[in-house]
Residue, then its C-alpha position, 0 to 999 in steps of 0.5 A: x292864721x287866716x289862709x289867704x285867698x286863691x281868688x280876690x275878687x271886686x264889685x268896684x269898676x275900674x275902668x281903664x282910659x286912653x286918650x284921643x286928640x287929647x280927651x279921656x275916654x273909658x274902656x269897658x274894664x274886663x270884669x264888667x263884660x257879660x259872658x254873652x259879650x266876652x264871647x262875641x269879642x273873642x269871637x270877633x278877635x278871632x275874626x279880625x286875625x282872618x281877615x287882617x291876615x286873610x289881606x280882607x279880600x271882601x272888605x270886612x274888617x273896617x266893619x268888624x273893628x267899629x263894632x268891636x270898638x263901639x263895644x269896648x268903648x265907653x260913651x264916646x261920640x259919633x264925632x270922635x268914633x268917626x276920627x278914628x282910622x281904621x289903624x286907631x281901632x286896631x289899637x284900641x282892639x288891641x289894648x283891650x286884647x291886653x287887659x282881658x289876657x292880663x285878667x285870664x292870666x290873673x286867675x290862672x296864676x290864683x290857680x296855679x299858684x294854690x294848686x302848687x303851694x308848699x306847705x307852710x312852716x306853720x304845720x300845714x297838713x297835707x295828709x302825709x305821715x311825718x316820715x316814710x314807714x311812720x304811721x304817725x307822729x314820732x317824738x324820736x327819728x325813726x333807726x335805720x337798721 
């Protein structure tokens, strides 16, 4: 019997979507981020978390979550961007949070989940011997004296 995979992994892009104003628009989907661009965006969450709780005394965030967004974003317009207020970004940044942990926490989970399997029913070998003081295989249980 086949073991099954502790990572599944595939090249067809499934992007999610939100809706602005009624319209369908698509998000970058996580697995297709660069690592150049997975750190940026972590790093710019991390930004916006200081600033947003920081009160942005200089005025930054507006700047900081339409970089992100545009980003994120797939093909949206100008027109549209502009539209959006500065609480729809924090949203969209938000969601987009939500998709990259929910993959993070897919491969931990793969992770964890093989590194703590139990052995099967089906004989799976672990190296142990078949019963404490046993070096082997015993055909009767082992007596106790």
């Amino acid at each position: 019997m086949a073991e099954a995979p502790i990572l599944d992994l595939e090249t067809l892009i499934k992007r999610p979507t939100i809706s602005i104003d009624g319209e369908l628009y698509e998000l970058r989907a996580p697995d297709e981020l660069s690592v150049l661009d997975s750190q940026w965006l972590t790093t710019a969450g991390k930004r916006i978390e200081q600033l947003a709780a920081a009160g942005d005394p200089e005025g930054r965030l507006p700047d900081l979550l339409d970089a992100v967004v545009r980003r994120i974003l797939v093909d949206v317009p100008d027109d549209v961007l502009a539209r959006l207020s500065e609480a729809h970004r924090m949203a969209i940044c938000e969601v987009f949070t939500v998709l990259l942990l929910q993959r993070r926490m897919a491969v931990a989970g793969a992770i964890a989940g093989k590194l703590t399997a139990q052995p099967t029913a089906q004989g799976a070998r672990t190296g142990e011997t078949s019963s404490p003081g046993s070096p082997d295989f015993t055909a009767a249980a082992p007596t106790t004296g």
